[in-house]
C-alpha positions in Angstrom: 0.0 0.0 0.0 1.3 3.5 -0.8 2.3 5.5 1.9 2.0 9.6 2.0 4.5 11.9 0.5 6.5 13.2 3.4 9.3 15.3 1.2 6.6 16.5 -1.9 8.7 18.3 -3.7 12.2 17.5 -3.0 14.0 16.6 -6.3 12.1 19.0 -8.5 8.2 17.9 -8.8 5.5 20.4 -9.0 1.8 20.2 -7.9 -0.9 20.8 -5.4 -2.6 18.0 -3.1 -5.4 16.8 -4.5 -7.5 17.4 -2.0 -7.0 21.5 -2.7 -7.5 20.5 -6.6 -11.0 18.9 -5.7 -12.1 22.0 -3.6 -10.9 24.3 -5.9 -13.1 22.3 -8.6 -16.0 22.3 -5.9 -15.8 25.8 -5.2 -15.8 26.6 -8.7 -19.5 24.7 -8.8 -20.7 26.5 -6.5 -20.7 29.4 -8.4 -19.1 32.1 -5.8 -19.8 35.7 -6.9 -17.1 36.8 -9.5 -16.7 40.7 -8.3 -13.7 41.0 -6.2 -15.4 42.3 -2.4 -12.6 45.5 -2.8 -15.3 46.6 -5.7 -18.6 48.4 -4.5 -20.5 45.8 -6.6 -18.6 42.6 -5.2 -19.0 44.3 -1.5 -22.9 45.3 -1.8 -23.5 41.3 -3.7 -22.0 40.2 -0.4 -23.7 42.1 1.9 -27.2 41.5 0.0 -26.8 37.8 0.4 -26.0 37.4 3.7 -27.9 40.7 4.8 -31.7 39.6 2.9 -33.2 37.2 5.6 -33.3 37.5 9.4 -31.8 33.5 8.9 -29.2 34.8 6.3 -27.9 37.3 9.1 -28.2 34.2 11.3 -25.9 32.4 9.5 -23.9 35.2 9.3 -22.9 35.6 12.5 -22.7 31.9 12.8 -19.9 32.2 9.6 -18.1 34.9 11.7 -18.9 38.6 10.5 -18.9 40.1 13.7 -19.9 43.9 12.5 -22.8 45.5 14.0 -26.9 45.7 12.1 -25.9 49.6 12.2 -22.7 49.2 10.5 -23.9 46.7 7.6 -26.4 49.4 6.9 -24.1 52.5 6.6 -21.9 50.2 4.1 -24.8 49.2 2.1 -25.9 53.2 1.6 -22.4 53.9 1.5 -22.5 56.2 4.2 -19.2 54.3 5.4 -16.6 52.2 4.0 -15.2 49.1 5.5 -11.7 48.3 6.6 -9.8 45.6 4.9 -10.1 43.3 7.8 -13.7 43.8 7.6 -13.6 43.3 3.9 -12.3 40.1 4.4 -14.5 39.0 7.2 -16.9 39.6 5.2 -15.9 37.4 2.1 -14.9 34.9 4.8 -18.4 35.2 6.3 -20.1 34.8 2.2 -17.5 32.3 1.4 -18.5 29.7 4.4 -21.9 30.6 4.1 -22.6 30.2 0.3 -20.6 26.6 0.7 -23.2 25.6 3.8 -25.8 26.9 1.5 -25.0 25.1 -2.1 -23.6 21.6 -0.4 -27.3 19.7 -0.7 -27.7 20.5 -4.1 -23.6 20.0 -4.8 -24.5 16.5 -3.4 -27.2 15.6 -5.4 -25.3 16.8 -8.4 -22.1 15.0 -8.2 -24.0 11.4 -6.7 -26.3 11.3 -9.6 -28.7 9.1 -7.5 -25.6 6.5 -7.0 -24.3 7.1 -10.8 -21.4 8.9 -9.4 -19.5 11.7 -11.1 -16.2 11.2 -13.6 -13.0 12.7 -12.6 -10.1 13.8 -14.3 -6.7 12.9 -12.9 -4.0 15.4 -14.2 -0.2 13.7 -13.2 1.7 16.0 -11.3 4.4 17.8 -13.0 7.7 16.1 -12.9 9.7 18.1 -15.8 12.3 19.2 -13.3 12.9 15.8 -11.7 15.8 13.7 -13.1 14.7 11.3 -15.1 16.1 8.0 -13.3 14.2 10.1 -10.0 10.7 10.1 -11.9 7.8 8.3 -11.5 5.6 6.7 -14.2 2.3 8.7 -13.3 -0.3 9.0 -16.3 -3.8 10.9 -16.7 -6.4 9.0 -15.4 -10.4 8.9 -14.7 -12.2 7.6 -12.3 -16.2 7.7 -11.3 -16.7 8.3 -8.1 -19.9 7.5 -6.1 -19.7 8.4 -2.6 -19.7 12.4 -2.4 -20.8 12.6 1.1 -18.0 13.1 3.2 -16.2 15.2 1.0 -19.2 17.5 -0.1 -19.5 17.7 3.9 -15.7 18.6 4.8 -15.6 21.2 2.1 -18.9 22.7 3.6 -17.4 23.3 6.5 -14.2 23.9 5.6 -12.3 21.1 7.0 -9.1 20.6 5.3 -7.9 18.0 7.6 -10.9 15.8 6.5 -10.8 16.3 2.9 -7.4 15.4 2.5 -8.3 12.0 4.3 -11.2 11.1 2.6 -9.2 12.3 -0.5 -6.2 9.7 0.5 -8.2 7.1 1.7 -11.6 7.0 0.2 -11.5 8.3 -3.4 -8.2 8.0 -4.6 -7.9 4.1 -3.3 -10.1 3.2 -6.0 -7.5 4.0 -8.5 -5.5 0.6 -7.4 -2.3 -0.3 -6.3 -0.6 2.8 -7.6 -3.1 5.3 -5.8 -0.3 7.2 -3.5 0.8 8.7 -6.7 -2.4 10.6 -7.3 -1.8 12.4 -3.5 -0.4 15.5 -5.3 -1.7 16.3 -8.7 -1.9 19.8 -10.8 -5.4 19.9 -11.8 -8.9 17.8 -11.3 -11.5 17.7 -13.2 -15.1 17.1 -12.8 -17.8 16.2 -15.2 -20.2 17.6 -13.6 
């Protein structure tokens, strides 16, 4: 059985873990808003989504923006701007929310009622790795059927559990070779 890459890296091999490649691809689904939160229009799409509802405050608060009713009001006439920490609290705040918000739906997507989604694996980049050093690590797909747990660690922002389920649960099905998918430069889904 593979064992984990404890020196990634060390003769000259490029790429990210996988598990950052899959929530990168999962974020991308859920279809953040694309306006920087520095613009007026990225700020105010923020602040309308997690400002709307007495629940979407809620949640809020619950995702961390700490800022006061009074404040979030002055911001969205513009009778004050926010600081950059607040400007990132804030993303922070729409970022966690939006995932909570979209993982149900994420889930039913990629499961396909037990039909699974394809992935893309793309080999990590070993052009600066001697060639004796390399390993023989091609592009590969795989359908994978069990979403839960990883839909559920990326919700809540739990990198320690996506990179386990990643090692342990979806990448095993690729076989014997399966350690060499750990670090990869790109996923894809075809979802």
């Amino acid at each position: 059985m593979p064992q984990r890459n404890l020196e990634f890296g060390k003769f000259g091999a490029q790429g990210l873990k996988g598990y950052e490649a899959a929530a990168r691809q999962l974020d991308t689904l859920a279809g953040f808003i694309a306006s920087p939160v520095t613009t007026r229009r990225g700020m105010m799409a923020r602040l309308n989504y997690l400002t709307r509802t007495p629940h979407a405050r809620a949640q809020a608060r619950e995702a961390g923006l700490t800022v006061t009713d009074r404040t979030l009001r002055r911001w969205a006439e513009g009778k004050a701007n926010p600081s950059r920490k607040s400007l990132a609290q804030l993303d922070t705040a729409y970022r966690r929310v939006r995932r909570r918000n979209v993982a149900r739906h994420l889930l039913q997507r990629l499961n396909r009622q037990g039909r699974g989604t394809r992935v893309e694996f793309h080999p990590l980049n070993q052009s600066q790795v001697a060639r004796p050093l390399q390993r023989d690590v091609s592009f590969r797909t795989l359908n994978v059927r069990r979403w839960d747990r990883m839909v559920e660690a990326w919700a809540a922002d739990d990198e320690e559990t996506m990179d386990s389920v990643w090692f342990d649960d979806i990448t095993a099905d690729l076989g014997s070779e399966y350690g060499a998918y750990e670090y990869v430069m790109n996923i894809g889904f075809a979802a």
